[in-house]
N, C-alpha and C positions, 0 to 999 in steps of 0.2 A: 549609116551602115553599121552593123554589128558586128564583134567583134569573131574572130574563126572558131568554131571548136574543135574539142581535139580529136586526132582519130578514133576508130571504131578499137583497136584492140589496146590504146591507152587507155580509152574509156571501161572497157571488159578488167581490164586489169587492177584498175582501182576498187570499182565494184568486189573484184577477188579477194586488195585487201583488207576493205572492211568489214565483208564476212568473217574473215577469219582472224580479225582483230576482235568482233564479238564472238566468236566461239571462245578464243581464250578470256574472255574477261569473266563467260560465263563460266569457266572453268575453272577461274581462280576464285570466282564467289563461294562456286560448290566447296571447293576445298577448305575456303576460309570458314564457312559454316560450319562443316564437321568438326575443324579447329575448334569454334568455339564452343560447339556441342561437346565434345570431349572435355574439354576446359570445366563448363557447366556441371557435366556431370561430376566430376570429379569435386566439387565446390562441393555442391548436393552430397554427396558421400560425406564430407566430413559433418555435414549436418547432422548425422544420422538416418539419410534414404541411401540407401546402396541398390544397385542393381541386381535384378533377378539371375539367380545362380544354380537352379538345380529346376529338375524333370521338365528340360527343355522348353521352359520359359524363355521369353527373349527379355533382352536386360533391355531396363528401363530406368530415366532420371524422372520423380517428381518436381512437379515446375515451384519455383521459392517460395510463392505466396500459397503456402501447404495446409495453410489452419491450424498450425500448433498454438496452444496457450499455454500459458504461463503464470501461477499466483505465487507470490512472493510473501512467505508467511517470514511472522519473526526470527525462528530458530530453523525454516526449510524451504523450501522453493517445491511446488505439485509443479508437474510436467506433464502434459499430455500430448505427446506428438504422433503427429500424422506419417503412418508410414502407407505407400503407395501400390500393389503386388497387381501386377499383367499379366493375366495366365493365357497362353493362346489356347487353351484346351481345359476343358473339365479335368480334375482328380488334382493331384500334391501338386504343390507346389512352394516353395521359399525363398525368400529376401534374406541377403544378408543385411547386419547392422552396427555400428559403431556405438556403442552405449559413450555416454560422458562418463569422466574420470569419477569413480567411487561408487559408481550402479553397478550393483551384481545382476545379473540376467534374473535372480530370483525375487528380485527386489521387484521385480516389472509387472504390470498389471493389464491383460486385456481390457481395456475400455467400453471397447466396442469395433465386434468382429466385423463389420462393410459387408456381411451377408456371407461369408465365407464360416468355413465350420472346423471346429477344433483348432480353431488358433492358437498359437502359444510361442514362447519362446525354449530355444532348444539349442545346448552348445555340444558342436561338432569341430572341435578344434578352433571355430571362429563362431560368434553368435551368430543367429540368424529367427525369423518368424515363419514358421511353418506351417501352413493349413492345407482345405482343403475346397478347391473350387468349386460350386456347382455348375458351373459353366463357363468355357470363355470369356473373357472381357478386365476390366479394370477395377481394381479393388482399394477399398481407403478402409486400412484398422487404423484404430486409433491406440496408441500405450498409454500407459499411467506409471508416474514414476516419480520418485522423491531425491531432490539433493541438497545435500547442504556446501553446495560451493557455489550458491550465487546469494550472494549477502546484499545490504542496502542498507542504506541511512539518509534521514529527510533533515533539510534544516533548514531557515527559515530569516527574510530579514522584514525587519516594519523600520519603513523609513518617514519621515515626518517632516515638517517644516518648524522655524522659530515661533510660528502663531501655536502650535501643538494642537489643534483642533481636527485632522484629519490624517490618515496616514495608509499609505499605499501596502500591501503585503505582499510577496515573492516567495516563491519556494521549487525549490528544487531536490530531487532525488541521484544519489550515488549508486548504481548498481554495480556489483563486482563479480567478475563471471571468471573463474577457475578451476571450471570442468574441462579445458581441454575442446570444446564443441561451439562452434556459432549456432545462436538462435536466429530466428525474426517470428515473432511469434506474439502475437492478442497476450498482453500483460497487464494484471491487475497485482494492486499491493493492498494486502490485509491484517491489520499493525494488531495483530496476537498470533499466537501460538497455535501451529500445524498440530501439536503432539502426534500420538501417534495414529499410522495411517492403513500402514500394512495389513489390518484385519475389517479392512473397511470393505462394504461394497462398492461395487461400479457406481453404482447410482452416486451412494455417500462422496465418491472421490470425484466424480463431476461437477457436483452440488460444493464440496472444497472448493473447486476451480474459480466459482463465483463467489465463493466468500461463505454459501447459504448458511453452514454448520453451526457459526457464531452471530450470525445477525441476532437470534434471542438475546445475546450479551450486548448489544449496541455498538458489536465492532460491523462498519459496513465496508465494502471494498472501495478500492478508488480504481478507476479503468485508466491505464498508461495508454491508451491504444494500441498500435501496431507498432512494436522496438525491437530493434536490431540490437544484440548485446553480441560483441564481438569479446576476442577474449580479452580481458584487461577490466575498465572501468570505463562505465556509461553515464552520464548527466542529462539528466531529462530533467525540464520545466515540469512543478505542481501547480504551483499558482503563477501566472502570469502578469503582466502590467495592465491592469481594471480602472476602474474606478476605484477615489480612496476610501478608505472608510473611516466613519465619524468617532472621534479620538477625542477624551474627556477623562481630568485629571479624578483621582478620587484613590481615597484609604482604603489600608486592607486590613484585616486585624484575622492573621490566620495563624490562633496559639498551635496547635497541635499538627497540623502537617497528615499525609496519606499513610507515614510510615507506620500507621497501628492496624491498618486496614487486614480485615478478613474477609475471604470471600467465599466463607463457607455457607451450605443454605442455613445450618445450625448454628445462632448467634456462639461466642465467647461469651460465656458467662461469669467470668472471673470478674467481683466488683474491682478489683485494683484496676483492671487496664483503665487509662484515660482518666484517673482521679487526680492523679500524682501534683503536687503543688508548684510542679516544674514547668507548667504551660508559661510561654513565653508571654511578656508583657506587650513586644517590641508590635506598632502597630505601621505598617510601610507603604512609605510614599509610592503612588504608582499609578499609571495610567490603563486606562479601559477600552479596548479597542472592540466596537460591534463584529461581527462574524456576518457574512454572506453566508445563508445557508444552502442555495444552492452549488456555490462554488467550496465549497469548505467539507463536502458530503467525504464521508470515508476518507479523510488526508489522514496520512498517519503522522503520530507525533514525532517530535524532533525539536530541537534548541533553536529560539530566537534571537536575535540580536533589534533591540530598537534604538534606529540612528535619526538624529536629526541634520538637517543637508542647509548649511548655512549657507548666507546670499552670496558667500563668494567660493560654491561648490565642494567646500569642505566637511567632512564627513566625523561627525561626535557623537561617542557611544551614552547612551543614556541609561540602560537598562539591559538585561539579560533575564528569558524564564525560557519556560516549553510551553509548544504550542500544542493541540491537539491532543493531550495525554486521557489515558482513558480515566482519569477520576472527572476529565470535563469533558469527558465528550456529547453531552446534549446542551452543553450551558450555549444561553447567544452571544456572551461575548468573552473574550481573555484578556486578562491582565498583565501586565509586565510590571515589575518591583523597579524603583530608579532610586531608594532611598530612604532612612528612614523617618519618621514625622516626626519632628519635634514639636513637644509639647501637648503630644496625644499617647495615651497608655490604654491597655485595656488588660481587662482580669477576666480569669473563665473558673466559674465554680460550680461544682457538680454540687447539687442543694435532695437530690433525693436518686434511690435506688430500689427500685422492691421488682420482687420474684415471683411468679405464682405457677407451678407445675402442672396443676390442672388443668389452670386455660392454655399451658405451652407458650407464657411470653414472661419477658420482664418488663422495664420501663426504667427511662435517666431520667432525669429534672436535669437544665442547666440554667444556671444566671452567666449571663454575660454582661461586664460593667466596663462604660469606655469614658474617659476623662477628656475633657479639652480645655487646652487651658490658654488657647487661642482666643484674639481677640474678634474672633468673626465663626462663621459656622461651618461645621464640615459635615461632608457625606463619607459613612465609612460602610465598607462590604463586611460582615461576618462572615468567614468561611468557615461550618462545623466539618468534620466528618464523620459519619457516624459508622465509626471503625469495628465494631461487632459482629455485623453480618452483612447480607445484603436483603433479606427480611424484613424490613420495615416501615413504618408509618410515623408520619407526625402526628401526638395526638395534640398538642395546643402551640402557637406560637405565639406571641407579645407582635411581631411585625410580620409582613407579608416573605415569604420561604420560596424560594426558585431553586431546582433542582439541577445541578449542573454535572450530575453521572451518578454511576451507579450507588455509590455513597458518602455523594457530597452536596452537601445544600448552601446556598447564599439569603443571609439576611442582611437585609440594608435596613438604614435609620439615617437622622440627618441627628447631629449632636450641638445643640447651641451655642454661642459663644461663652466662655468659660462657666460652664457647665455639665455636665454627667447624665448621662443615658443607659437604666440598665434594660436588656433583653433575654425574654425567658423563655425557653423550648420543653417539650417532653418528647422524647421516642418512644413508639413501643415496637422492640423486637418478637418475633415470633418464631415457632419453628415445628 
């Protein structure tokens, strides 16, 4: 037998209150959602999308993932943010907007108007983007804007084993945001100089965004992807944990250094620069690390540390250089300095010089001469720079020349056991 059930108007009465135990639940949903729609918008706002505010628009929040970008030049940061305008009706309409800290309204650049006509920005006691609709519906301008208060710096570790024949590389970027503004925004870093921007066109400052303007000079972009820079200081991975790469000991003999370099298209033609009898002798110990070229595309430069990771997890500094810098930036591999060679010297002597105005070039001779007075043989790098311009040609070398930026070359040689190798070059500048 089964068991009784209960009467008819218990039964009614429960029925009663589980209706209206889902009315209210659906009641507090609604409500928690407007919550958090207000919440949102308000997020959104400090973004810089504000709600519609004049000729009877209805206010409206752009949803996060907006399409802003972001290029992160050396001395400025390009902005192009996506601001959002819902007209329920043809004719005016405007968006307020929150600029970040040190953007004048005059500083701001239409991008690209989303189909809408005479857009601009226009201050009425609070900024705001005014245009004008041809019709109902949903609008994306884009702005264009410059700041200098989102800074960065890359640095970099190469860590290694006691066998020294391979070694891992890592890098990581510091962004620093104090504009006052969150972003999340498509960010690329472009390791040269924005200069200036202000008299650019549209086209020009979109074409910035990806880098294009400098790609002739061999700086390319690095893509950060999609990053959140909140206000304060952001850490994002460059190079991640890869495979290592193949690591071999070898000399550098680099007398004169970048510091004479011109980058003018019209060489220096003063014979004194780069004669002077003060080229170092000092030739240094250091190791060569290959480059992965597709992972290493556009990194911007920044300081290394090369550690080796001994068997019982302890951590010893071997060397220090920079990685990525633009005198190498096409070379396939980088060097790091760990010391100097004893028992290896080298001399750098400029053997000729002549001018000729008519054909618009000159020409250096150099001898380079490297001693070893080791009892076994070594490989040593030449590093010239050919600090005059960026104009030029080898016309003869003594050993095979690899170019490792815009006016830096590598010559290698192998130098016998206590014996002497000299190496002979000619440039010819042009202009």
């Amino acid at each position: 037998m089964g068991g009784r059930r209960g009467s008819p108007s218990v039964t009614t009465s429960r029925r009663a209150s589980r209706r209206a135990s889902r009315r209210a639940s659906r009641r507090a949903s609604r409500r928690a959602s407007r919550r958090a729609s207000r919440r949102g918008a308000a997020v959104l706002a400090l973004a810089g999308v504000a709600a519609i505010t004049a000729c009877g628009a209805r206010p409206h929040a752009a949803p996060a993932a907006s399409g802003d970008e972001i290029a992160l030049y050396r001395d400025r940061a390009l902005i192009a943010q996506r601001v959002e305008l819902v007209a329920p009706r043809a004719g005016p309409a405007a968006v307020a907007l929150r600029l970040p800290a040190g953007v004048e309204p005059g500083a701001v650049q239409v991008l690209d108007g989303g189909g809408l006509a005479d857009a601009e920005l226009r201050t009425t006691g609070a900024v705001e983007l005014a245009a004008t609709a041809p019709h109902p519906g949903r609008f994306a301008v884009m702005l264009g804007y410059a700041s200098d208060r989102l800074a960065w710096d890359a640095a970099y570790t190469v860590t290694t084993t006691p066998a020294r024949d391979r070694a891992a590389v890592r890098g990581t970027i510091a962004i620093r945001n104090t504009t006052g503004v969150a972003f999340r925004a498509r960010t690329r870093v472009v390791d040269t100089e924005l200069g200036a921007w202000r008299d650019r066109s549209a086209e020009q400052l979109r074409a910035a965004l990806h880098g294009a303007p400098v790609a002739a000079s061999g700086t390319l972009p690095h893509d950060l992807g999609t990053v959140a820079l909140g206000d304060g200081e952001a850490r994002i991975e460059l190079v991640g944990a890869g495979a290592p790469h193949p690591l071999r000991s070898v000399l550098v003999y680099d007398p004169i250094g970048p510091g004479l370099d011109h980058t003018r298209a019209v060489p220096v033609a003063d014979p004194s620069i780069g004669a002077a009898s003060g080229a170092s002798s000092q030739v240094r110990e250091s190791f060569e690390i290959a480059r992965d070229p597709g992972a290493s595309r556009g990194l911007p430069a920044g300081p290394a540390r090369l550690l080796e990771k001994r068997p019982d997890g302890a951590l010893e500094l071997l060397g220090e250089a920079r990685l990525f810098d633009a005198t190498t930036r096409v070379a396939d591999v980088d060097t790091i300095a760990v010391g100097t060679a004893r028992g290896v010297t080298g001399h750098r002597e400029r053997r000729d010089w002549a001018r000729d105005d008519d054909l618009r070039r000159f020409s250096e001779e150099f001898l380079i001469t490297i001693d070893n007075t080791r009892p076994h043989p070594v490989d040593v790098v030449l590093r010239e720079h050919l600090y005059r311009g960026q104009n030029w040609t080898l016309a003869y070398q003594s050993v095979s020349a690899v170019k490792e930026g815009p006016q830096q070359i590598a010559l290698r040689t192998t130098v016998p056991a206590r014996s002497q190798v000299k190496v002979l070059y000619v440039v010819v500048y042009t202009w």
